[in-house]
C-alpha positions as CSV (number, residue, x, y, z in Angstrom):
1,X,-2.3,20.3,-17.1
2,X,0.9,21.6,-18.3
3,X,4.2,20.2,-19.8
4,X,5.8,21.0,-16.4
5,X,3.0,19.8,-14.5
6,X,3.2,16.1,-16.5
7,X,6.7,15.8,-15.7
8,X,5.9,16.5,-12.6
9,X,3.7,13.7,-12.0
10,X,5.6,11.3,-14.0
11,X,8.4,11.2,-11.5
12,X,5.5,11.2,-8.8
13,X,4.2,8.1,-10.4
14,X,7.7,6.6,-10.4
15,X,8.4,7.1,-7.0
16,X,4.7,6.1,-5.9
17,X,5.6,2.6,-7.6
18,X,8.8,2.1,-6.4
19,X,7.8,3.0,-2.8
20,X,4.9,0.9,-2.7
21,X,7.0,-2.1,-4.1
22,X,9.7,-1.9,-1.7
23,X,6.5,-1.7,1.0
24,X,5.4,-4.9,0.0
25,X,8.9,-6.9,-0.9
26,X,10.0,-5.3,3.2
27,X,6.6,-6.8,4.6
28,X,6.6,-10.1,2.8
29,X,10.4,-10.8,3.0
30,X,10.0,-10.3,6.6
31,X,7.8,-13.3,7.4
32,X,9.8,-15.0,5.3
33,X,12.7,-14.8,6.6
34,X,11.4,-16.0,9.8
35,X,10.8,-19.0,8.2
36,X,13.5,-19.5,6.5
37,X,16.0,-19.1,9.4
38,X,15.8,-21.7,11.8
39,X,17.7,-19.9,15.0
40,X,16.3,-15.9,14.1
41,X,12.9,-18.0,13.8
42,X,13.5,-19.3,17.4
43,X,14.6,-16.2,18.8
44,X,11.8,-14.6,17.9
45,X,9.5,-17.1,18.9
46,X,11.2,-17.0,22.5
47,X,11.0,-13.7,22.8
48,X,7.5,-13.7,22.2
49,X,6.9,-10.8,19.7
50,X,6.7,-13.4,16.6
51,X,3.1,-13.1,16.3
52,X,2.8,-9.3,16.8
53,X,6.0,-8.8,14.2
54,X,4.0,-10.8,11.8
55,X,0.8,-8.8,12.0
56,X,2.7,-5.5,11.8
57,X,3.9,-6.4,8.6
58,X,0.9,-8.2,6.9
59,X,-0.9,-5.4,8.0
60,X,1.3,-2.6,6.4
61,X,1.3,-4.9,3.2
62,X,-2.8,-5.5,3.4
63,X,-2.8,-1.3,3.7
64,X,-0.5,-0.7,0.6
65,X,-3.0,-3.4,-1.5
66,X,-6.2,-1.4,-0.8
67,X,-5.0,1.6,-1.4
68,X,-3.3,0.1,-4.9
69,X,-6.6,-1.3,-5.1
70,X,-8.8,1.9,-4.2
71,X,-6.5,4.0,-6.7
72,X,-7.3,1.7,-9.6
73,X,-10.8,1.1,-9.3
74,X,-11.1,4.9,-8.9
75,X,-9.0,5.6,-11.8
76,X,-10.8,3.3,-13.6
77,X,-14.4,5.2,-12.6
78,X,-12.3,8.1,-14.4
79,X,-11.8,6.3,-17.5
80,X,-15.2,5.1,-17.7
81,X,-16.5,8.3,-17.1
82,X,-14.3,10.3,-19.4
83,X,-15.0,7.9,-22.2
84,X,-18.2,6.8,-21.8
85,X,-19.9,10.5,-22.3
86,X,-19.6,10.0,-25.9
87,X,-19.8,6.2,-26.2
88,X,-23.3,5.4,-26.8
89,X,-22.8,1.7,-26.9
90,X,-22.1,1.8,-23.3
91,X,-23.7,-1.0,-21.2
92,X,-24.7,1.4,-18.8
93,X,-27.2,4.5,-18.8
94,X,-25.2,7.6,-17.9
95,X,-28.3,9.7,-18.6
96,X,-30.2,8.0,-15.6
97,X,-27.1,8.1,-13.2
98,X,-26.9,10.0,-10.9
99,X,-23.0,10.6,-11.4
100,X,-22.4,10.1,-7.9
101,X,-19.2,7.3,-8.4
102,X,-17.9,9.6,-11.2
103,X,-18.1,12.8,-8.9
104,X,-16.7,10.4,-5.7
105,X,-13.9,9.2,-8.6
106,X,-13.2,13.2,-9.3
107,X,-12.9,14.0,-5.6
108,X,-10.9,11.3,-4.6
109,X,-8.4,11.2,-7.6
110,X,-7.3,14.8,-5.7
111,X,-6.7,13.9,-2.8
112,X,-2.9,12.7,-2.0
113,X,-3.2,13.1,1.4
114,X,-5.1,9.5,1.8
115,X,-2.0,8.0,-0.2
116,X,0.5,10.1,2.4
117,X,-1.4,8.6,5.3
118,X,-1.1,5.2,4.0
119,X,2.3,5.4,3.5
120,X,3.2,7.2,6.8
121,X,1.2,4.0,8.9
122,X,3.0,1.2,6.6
123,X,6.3,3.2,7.5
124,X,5.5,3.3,11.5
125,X,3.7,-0.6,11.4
126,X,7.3,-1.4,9.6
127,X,9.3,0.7,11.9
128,X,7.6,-0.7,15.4
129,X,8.0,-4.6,13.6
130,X,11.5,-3.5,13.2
131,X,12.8,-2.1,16.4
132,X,10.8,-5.3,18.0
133,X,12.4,-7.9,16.1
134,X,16.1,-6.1,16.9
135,X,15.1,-5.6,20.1
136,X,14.3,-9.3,20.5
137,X,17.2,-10.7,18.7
138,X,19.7,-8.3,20.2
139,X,18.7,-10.1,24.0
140,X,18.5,-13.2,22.2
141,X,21.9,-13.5,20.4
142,X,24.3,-15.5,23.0
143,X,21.0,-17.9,23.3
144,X,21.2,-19.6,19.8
């Protein structure tokens, strides 16, 4: 990998965290803030769409954890791998694996398009909660 190249996916690396953070403060602040405000609470209740809202977001948050979590059990299969060629004290017996996790670790670790997908659901499950909850307080605001 090049200088360039590390740059490159330094600023990646930034922007993956800072995307996934906001993912997760946007689906957990918005349950919260349906029960922390009394009269949006009861407009959205009314409406009926508290439920679904709720899921939408949960759901994008749930998605944005596995794949966090995928990524880092993944990268740590790299690690292990990488390392424990020439580590000899190693608990396990690389000799008598098959390599198969280090060769699913290697595939995976290229392939961005799984995190792009993640992030394009999380967007549209945030997006739909969105226009639902706007749509329901918008008919709901001379009821409060």
């Amino acid at each position: 990998m090049s200088a360039s190249s590390d740059g490159h996916y330094k600023v990646y690396e930034e922007h993956m965290k800072t995307l996934r953070a906001w993912f997760v403060a946007y689906g957990v602040g918005g349950p919260v803030l349906f029960i922390t405000q009394k009269d949006f609470a009861a407009i959205l209740a009314a409406s009926g769409l508290s439920k679904l809202v709720g899921i939408l977001l949960l759901v994008g948050v749930l998605l944005q954890a596995l794949v966090a979590l995928f990524n880092k059990w993944v990268n740590w299969g790299l690690y292990f791998y990488d390392d424990g060629e020439e580590d000899s004290s190693s608990d396990v017996d690389i000799e008598e694996s098959p390599r198969k996790l280090q060769k699913f670790c290697e595939n995976y670790s290229n392939k961005v398009w799984i995190d792009i997908v993640a992030d394009v659901a999380t967007l549209a499950l945030f997006s739909v909660a969105t226009i639902l909850v706007l749509m329901a307080v918008s008919r709901g605001v001379g009821t409060a």
